[in-house]
C-alpha positions as CSV (number, residue, x, y, z in Angstrom):
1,X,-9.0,4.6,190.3
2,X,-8.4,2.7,186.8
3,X,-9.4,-1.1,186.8
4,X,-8.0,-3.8,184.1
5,X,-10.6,-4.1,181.3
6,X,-10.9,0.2,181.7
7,X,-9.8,2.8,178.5
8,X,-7.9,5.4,180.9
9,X,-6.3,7.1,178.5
10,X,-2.0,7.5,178.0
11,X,0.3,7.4,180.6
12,X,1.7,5.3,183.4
13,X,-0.5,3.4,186.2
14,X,1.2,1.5,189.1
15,X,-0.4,-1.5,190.6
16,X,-2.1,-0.3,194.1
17,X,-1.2,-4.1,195.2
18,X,3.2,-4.9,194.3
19,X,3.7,-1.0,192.5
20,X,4.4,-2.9,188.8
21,X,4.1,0.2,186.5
22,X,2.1,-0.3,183.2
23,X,2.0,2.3,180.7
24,X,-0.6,2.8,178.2
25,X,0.8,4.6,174.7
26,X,-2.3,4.6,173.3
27,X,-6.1,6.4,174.3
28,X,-7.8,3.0,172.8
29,X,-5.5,0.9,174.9
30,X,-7.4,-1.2,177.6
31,X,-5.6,-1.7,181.0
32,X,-4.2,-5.1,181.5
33,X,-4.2,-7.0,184.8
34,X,-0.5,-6.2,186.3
35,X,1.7,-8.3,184.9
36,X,3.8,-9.0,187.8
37,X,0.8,-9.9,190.4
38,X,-2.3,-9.7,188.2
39,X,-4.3,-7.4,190.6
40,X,-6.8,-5.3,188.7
41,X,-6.3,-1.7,190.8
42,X,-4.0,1.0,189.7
43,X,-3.3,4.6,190.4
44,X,-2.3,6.9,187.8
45,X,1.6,8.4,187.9
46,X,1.7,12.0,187.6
């Protein structure tokens, strides 16, 4: 499970808290805090 502050890699991760999708376009990209609830947890989207 991906946390804020993590290098996850591309794609989309929802927010395991409200489901705000974030998605990374880059591998150097650092996960935010969801913008819409600021909870650090998300799950990848396949």
């Amino acid at each position: 499970m991906p946390n804020t502050g993590q290098q996850p890699g591309k794609g989309t991760y929802k927010c395991t808290k409200c489901g705000k999708e974030v998605e990374l376009k880059d591998d150097k990209e650092r996960l935010p805090g969801c913008p819409a609830c600021g909870f650090p947890e998300f799950n990848e989207v396949e």
